[in-house]
C-alpha positions as CSV (number, residue, x, y, z in Angstrom):
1,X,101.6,99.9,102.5
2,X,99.6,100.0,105.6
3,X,96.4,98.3,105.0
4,X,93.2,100.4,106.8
5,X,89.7,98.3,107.9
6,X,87.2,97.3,105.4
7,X,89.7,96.5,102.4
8,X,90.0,92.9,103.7
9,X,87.9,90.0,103.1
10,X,87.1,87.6,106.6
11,X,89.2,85.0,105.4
12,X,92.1,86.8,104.6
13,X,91.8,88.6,108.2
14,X,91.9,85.4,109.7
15,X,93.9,83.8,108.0
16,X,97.0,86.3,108.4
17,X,96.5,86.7,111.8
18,X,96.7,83.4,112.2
19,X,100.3,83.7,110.6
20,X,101.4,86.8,112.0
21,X,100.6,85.6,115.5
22,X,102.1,82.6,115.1
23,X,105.2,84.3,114.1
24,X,105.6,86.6,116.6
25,X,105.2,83.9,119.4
26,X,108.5,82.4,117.6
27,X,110.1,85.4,118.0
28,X,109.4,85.7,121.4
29,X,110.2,82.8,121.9
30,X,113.4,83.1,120.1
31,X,114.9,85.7,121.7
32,X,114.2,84.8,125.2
33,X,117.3,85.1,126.9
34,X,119.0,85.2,123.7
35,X,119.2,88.7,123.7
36,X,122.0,91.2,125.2
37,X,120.6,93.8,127.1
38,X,122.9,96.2,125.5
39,X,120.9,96.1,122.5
40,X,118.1,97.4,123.6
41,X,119.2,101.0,124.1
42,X,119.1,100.3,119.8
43,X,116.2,98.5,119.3
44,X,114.4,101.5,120.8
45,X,116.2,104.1,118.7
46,X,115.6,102.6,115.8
47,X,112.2,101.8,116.5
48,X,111.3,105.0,117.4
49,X,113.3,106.4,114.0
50,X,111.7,104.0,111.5
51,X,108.0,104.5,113.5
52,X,108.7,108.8,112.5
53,X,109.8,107.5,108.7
54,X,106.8,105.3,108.3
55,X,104.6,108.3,108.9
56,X,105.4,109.6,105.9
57,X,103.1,108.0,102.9
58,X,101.8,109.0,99.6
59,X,98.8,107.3,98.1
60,X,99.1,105.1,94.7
61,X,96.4,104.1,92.6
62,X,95.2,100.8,93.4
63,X,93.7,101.8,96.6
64,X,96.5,101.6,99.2
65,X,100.1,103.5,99.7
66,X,103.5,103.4,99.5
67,X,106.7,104.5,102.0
68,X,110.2,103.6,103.2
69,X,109.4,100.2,105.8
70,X,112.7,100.2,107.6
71,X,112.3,96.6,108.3
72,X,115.5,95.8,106.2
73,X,117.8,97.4,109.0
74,X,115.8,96.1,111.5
75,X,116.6,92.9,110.4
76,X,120.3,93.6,109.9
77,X,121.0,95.1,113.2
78,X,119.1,93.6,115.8
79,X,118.5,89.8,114.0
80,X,115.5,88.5,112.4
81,X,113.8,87.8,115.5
82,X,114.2,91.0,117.7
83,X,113.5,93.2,114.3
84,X,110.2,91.2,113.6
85,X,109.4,92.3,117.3
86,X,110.3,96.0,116.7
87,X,108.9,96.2,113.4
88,X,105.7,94.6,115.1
89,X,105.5,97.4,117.8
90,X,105.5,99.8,115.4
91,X,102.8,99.0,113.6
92,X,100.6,98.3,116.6
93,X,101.3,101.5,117.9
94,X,100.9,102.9,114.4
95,X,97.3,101.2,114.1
96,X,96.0,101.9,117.6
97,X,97.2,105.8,118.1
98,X,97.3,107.0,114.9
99,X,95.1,104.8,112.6
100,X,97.3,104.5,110.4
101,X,96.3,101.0,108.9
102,X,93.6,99.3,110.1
103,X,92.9,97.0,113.1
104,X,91.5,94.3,111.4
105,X,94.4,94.5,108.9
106,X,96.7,94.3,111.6
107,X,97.6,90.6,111.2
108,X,98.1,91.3,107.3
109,X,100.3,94.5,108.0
110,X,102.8,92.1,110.3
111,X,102.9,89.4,107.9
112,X,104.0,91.9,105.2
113,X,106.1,94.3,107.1
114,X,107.2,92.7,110.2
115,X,107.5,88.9,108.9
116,X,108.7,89.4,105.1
117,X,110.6,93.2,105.0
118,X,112.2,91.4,107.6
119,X,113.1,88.4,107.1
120,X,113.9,89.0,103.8
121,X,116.8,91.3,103.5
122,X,118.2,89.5,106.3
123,X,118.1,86.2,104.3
124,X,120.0,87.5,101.8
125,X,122.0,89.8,104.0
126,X,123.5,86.2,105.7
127,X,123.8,84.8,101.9
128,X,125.8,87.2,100.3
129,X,127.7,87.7,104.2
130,X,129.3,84.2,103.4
131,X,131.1,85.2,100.5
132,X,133.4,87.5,102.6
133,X,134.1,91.1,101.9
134,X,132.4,94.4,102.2
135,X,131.4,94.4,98.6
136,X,129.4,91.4,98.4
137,X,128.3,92.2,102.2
138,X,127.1,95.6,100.7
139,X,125.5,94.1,97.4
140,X,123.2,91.4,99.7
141,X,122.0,94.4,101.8
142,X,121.1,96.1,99.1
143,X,119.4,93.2,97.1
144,X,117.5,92.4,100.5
145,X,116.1,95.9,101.4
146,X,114.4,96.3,97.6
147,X,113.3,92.9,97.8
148,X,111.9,92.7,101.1
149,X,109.9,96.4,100.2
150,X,108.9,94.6,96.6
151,X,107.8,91.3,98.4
152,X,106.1,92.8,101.0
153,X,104.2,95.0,98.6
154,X,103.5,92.1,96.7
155,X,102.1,90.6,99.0
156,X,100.0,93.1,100.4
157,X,98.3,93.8,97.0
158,X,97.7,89.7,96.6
159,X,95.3,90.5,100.0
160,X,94.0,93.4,99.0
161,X,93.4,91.4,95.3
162,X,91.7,88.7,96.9
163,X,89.4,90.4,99.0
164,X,86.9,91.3,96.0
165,X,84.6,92.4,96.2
166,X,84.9,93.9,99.6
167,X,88.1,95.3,98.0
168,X,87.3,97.1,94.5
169,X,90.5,96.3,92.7
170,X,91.8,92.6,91.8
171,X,94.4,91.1,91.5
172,X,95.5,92.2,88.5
173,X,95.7,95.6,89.2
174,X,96.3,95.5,92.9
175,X,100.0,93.9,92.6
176,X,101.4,95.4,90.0
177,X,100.6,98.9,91.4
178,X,102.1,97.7,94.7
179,X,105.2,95.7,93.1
180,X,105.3,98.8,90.4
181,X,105.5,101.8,93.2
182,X,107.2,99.9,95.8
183,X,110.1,99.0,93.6
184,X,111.2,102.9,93.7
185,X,110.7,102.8,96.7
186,X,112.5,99.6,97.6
187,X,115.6,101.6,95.7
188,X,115.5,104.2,98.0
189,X,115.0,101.6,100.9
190,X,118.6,99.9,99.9
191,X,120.4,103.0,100.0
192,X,119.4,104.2,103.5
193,X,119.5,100.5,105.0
194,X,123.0,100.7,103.3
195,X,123.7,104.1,105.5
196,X,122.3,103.4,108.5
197,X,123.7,100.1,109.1
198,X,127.1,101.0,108.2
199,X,126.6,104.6,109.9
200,X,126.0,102.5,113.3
201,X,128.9,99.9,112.7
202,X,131.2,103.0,112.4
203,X,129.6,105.0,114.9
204,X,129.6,101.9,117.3
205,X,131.6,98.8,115.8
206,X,130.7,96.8,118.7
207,X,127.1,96.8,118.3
208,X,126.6,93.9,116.1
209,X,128.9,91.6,118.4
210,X,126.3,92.1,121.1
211,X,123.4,90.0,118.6
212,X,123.6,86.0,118.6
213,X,121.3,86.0,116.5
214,X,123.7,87.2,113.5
215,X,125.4,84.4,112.1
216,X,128.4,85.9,110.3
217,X,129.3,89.6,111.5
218,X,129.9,92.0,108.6
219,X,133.7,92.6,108.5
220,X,136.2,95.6,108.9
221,X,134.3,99.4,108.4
222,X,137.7,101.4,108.5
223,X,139.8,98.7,109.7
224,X,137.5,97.9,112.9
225,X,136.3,94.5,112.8
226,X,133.0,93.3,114.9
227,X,134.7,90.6,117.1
């Protein structure tokens, strides 16, 4: 999904940076003193995990590619704001050390990995959180990581798609091979957002407790609860 230089237009640079910056300085902004410095200790591990699994791409026709994002349990685990931030720093350091996506389609990368894969499944993580009970907790977690992959693609192949002609492929072939591919891949993305957030609760039922940012804690994993 990573977006390299020269597939963007000028004014869809500018105009996602704009967004993406703008974002982020929320975020900071957010979790200013907001944040328990117990967390960090996870915010790094799974940054550094989901940075290793983003590595891993395969090229799809339309011009771009497709892998697992990780923002979903970003998102989940360390709250909207400080995943947005980790998710950010991955794809900086992604774009600067590795190239992998572009720097001038850094603004565009944020907005549709760091902004919507995250804020997504954690929307619908907190919906489907109200109606009590693992099962429903499980089903919104789910429902959140494909979407946020889906969305995120989506939205990447509407920039791409409206960057003719500097990008070859419109619209009508740009998102549907991104919402097309990224929909197996946003299958794969709710099982392993399933298993890695309720591999940490179980491995550390505490952990969630530690985020304010998490307005309703997911309930008992083998009769612990997160109070």
């Amino acid at each position: 999904m990573h977006i390299p230089d020269g597939f963007l237009s000028l004014p869809i640079i500018a105009f996602t940076y704009v967004l993406a910056i703008s974002f982020l300085a929320i975020s900071f902004r957010k979790v200013k003193g907001n944040v328990d410095e117990r967390l960090i200790p996870l915010m790094a591990l799974l940054t550094a995990l989901f940075f290793a699994v983003q590595m891993i791409n395969y090229p799809i026709i339309g011009g771009t590619t497709a892998h697992l994002l990780g923002a979903p349990a970003l998102g989940i685990l360390l709250g909207p704001w400080l995943g947005s931030i980790s998710m950010t720093i991955i794809l900086v350091l992604q774009c600067f050390l590795f190239a992998d996506g572009g720097v001038t389609a850094l603004g565009a990368n944020m907005l549709n990995m760091a902004i919507i894969g995250v804020m997504v499944p954690y929307a619908f993580y907190s919906f489907f959180s109200k109606k009590g009970g693992k099962k429903a907790i499980g089903i919104g977690i789910f429902i959140g990581a494909f979407l946020g992959d889906v969305l995120g693609a989506v939205a990447a192949g509407l920039e791409l798609g409206l960057s003719a002609p500097v990008f070859q492929y419109g619209v009508s072939i740009a998102v549907p091979a991104m919402g097309i591919h990224h929909s197996v891949i946003g299958l794969a993305e709710g099982f392993v957002t399933l298993a890695v957030v309720y591999s940490t609760i179980k491995i550390r039922p505490s952990i969630l407790s530690l985020n304010r940012g998490l307005s309703v804690m997911i309930p008992s994993t083998d009769g612990v609860r997160n109070e």
